[in-house]
C-alpha positions as CSV (number, residue, x, y, z in Angstrom):
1,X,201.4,93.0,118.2
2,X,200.7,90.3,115.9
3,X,198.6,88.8,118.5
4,X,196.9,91.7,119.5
5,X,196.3,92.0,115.3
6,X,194.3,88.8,115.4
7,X,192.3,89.0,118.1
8,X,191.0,92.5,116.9
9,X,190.2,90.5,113.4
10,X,188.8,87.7,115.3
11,X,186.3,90.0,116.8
12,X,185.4,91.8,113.7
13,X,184.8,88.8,111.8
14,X,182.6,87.6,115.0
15,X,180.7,91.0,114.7
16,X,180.1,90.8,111.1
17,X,179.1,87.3,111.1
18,X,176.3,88.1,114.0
19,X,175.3,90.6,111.7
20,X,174.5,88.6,108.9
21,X,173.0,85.9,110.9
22,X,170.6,87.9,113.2
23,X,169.0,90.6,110.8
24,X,166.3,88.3,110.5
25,X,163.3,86.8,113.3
26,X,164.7,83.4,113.6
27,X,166.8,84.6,116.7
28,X,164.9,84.3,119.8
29,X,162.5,81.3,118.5
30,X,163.1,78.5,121.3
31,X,162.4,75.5,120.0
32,X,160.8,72.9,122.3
33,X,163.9,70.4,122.3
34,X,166.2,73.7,123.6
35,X,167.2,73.4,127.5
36,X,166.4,76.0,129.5
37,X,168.2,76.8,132.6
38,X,171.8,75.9,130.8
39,X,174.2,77.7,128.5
40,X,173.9,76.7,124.5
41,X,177.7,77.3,123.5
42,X,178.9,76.5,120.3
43,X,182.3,77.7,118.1
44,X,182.1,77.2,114.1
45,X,185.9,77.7,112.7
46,X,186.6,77.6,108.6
47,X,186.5,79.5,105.9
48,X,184.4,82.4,104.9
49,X,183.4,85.6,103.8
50,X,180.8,88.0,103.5
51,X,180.9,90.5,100.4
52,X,180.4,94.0,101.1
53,X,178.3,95.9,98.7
54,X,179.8,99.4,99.5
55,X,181.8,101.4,97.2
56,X,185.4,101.5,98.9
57,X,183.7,99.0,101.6
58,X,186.3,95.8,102.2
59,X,184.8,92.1,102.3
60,X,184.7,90.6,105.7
61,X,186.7,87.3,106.4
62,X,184.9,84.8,108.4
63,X,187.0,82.1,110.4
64,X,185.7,81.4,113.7
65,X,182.0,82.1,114.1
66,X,180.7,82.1,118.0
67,X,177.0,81.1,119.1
68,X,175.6,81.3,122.7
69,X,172.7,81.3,124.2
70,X,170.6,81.3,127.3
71,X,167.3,80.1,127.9
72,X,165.7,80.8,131.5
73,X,161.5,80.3,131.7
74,X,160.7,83.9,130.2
75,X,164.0,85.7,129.1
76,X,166.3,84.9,126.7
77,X,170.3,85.8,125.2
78,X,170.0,84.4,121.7
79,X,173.4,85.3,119.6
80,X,173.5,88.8,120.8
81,X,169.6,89.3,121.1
82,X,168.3,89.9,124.7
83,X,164.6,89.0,125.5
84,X,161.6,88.4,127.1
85,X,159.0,85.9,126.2
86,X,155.4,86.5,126.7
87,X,153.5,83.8,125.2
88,X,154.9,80.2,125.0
89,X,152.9,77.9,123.6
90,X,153.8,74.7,121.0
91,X,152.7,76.4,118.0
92,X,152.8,80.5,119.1
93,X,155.6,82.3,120.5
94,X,155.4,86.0,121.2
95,X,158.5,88.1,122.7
96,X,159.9,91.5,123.1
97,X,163.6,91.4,121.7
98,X,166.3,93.9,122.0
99,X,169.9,94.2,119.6
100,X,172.6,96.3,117.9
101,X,171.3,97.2,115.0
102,X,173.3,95.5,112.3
103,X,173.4,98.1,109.0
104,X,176.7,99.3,110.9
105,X,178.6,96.0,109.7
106,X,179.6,97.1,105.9
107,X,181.1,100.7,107.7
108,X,183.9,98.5,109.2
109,X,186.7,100.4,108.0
110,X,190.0,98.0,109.2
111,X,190.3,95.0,107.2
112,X,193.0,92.3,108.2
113,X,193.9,91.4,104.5
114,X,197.5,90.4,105.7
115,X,196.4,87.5,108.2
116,X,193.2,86.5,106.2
117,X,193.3,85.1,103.1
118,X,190.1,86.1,102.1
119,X,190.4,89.5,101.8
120,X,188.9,91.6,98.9
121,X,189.8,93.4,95.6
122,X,190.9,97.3,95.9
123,X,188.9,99.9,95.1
124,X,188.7,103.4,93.7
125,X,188.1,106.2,95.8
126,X,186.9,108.2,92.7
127,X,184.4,110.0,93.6
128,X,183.3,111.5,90.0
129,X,183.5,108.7,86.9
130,X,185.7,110.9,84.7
131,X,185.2,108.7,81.5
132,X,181.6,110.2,81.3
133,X,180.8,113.7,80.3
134,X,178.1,114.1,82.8
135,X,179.2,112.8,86.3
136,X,177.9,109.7,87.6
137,X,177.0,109.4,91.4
138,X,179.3,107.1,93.3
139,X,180.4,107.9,96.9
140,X,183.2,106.3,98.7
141,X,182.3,105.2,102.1
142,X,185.6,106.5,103.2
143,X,184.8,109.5,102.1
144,X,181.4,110.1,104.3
145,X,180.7,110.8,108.1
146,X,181.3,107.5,110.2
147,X,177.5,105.7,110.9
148,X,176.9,104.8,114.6
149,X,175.6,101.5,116.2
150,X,172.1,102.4,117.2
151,X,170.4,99.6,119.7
152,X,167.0,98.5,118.7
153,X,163.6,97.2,120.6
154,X,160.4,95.7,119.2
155,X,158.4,92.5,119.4
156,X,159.2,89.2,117.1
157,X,155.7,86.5,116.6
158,X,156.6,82.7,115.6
159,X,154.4,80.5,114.5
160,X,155.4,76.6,114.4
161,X,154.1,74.1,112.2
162,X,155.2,70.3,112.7
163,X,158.2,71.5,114.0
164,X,159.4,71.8,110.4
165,X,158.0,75.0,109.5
166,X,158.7,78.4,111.4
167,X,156.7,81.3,110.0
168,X,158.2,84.8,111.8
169,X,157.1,88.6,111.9
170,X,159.1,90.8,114.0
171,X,159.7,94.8,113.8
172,X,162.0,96.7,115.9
173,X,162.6,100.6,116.8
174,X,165.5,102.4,117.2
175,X,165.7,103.7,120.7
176,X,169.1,105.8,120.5
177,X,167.6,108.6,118.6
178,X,170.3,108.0,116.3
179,X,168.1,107.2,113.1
180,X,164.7,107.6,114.8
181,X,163.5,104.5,112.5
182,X,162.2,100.8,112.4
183,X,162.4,97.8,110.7
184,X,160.6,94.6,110.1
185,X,161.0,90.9,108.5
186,X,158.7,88.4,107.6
187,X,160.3,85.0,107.4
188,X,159.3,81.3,106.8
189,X,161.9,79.0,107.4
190,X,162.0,75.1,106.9
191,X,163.9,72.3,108.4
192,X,164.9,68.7,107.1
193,X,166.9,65.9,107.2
194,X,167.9,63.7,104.8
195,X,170.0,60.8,106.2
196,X,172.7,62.4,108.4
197,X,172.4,65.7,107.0
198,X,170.7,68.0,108.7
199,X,169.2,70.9,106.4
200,X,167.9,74.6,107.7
201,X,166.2,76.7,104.8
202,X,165.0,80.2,105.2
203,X,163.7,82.5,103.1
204,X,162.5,86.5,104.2
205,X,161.7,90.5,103.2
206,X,163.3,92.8,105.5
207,X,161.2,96.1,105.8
208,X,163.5,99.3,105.9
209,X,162.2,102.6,106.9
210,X,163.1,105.7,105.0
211,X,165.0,107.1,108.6
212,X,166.8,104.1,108.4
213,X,168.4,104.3,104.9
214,X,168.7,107.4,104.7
215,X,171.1,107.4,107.9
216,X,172.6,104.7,106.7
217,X,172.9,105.0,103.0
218,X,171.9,108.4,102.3
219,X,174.1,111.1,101.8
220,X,174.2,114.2,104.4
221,X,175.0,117.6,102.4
222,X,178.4,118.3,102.5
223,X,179.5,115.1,101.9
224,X,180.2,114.7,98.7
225,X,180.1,117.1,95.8
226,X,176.3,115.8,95.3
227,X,174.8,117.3,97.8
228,X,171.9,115.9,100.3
229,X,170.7,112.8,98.8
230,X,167.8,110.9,100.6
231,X,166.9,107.2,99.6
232,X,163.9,106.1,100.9
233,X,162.3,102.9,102.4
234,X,162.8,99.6,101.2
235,X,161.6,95.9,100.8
236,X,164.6,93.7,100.7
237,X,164.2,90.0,100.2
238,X,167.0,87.0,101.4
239,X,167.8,83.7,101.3
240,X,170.1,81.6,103.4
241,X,170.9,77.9,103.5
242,X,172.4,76.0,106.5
243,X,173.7,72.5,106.4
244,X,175.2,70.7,108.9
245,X,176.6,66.7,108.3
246,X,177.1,65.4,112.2
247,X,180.7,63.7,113.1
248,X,180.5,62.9,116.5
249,X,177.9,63.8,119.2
250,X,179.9,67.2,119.5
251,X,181.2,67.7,116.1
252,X,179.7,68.6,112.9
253,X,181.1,69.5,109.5
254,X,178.9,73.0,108.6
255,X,178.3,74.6,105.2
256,X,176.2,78.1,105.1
257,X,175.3,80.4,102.4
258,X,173.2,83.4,102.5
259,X,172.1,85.9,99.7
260,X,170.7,89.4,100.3
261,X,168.9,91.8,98.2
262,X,169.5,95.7,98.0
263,X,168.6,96.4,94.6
264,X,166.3,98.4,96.1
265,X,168.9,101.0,97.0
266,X,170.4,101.8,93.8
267,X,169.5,105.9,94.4
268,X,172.2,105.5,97.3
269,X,175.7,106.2,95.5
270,X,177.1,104.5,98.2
271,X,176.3,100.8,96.7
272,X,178.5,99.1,93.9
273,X,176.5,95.8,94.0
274,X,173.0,95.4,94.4
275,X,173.6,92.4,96.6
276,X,176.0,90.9,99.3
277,X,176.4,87.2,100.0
278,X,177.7,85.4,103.1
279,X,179.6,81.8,102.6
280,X,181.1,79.3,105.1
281,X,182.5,75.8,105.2
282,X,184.1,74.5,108.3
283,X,183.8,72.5,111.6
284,X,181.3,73.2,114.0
285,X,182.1,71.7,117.8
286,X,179.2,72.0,120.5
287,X,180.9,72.7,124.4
């Protein structure tokens, strides 16, 4: 059983780490130096979390952290992204891309707080703040219907620049009918080194369609005492840092922090924070 208890966890913290990592265009880019033909695997185990903005919603522990990826001519399997490139080129790179929508990740409703110890504060499921005379709006997501993974298909442009600069433009449509929606990123993303270490920044705007966030982070009627509650489209900005300080041709100690904006969504009564971060430290070993 307890076995059983943390491979579930494992995988969850797998999920949500893939969902932080690839909400953005950077997955899919192959950068000249990548093999093609071969499996890229790699397996990043430490210490970690990701914070979950949602009222009621739990933080996610991060421990072991899985990439692979496949290269062949034209198609691709980047971290959970399937695709096919069109144009390959040293400085342009246009694909069609494929994934699981990733807005699912802060409905994850079983939280391994007695394995992990990262595991996050309790919270109210209070519905109605009665300290105030007139009620405030705050939902529980425990409370509200269960949201459903929706896959997603679009088309994702990179342009290179001295092999240190990535710019990226992507925008993706959900093709489950579940939300009927799209979104989009614009990214620019630099990469340096500075002695040993080895330094990845990115900074982006994800585009979110009303469909989306509504589905998401709206309210249906009958849900709460509130009634139908739509929120609208949104312009969401991130930033993310990855650092990475080799130890041996197959070992690396790695450090990643992420920040992600959703200010933008304070009508939902579904967020507590207007922001969810995503930090790791541990050792990263290449197979």
């Amino acid at each position: 059983m307890i076995l059983k208890t943390i491979l579930y966890a494992t995988l969850v913290a797998c999920f949500s780490a893939y969902s932080q990592q690839s909400d953005s265009p950077e997955d899919g880019f192959k950068n000249q130096h990548i093999a093609t033909e071969q499996w890229h695997l790699s397996l990043s185990a430490g210490i970690g979390v990701i914070t979950n903005p949602l009222r009621g919603g739990n933080n996610i522990p991060l421990v072991l952290i899985p990439q692979v990826a496949f290269y062949a001519e034209q198609w691709f399997f980047d971290n959970g992204r399937l695709g096919y490139s069109l144009v390959q080129t040293p400085k342009h790179h246009f694909n069609f891309v494929s994934e699981l929508n990733t807005e699912s990740r802060f409905f994850i409703n079983w939280h391994p707080r007695n394995i992990f110890s990262l595991s996050s504060s309790s919270l109210s499921n209070q519905v109605v703040d009665e300290g105030n005379s007139s009620p405030a709006k705050y939902a529980n997501i425990n409370d509200v219907q269960k949201r459903h993974i929706t896959f997603d298909v679009g088309a994702a442009y990179h342009y290179v620049k001295n092999d240190a600069n990535v710019f990226s433009i992507q925008a993706l449509h959900d093709i489950t009918s579940v939300y009927n929606g799209i979104h989009a990123a614009m990214q620019w993303q630099h990469h340096t080194q500075i002695g040993q270490l080895k330094l990845k920044q990115t900074m982006g705007i994800n585009y979110k369609s009303a469909e989306l966030n509504n589905y998401f982070y709206g309210l249906k009627a009958g849900e709460t005492q509130f009634g139908k509650i739509d929120v609208g489209s949104s312009w969401q900005p991130y930033a993310k840092i990855d650092a990475r300080w080799p130890l041996s041709k197959a070992n690396s100690l790695r450090f990643h922090l992420a920040y992600y904006d959703y200010s933008a969504m304070d009508s939902s009564p579904l967020f507590e924070r207007t922001y969810s971060m995503t930090a790791f430290i541990g050792l990263d070993h290449t197979f």
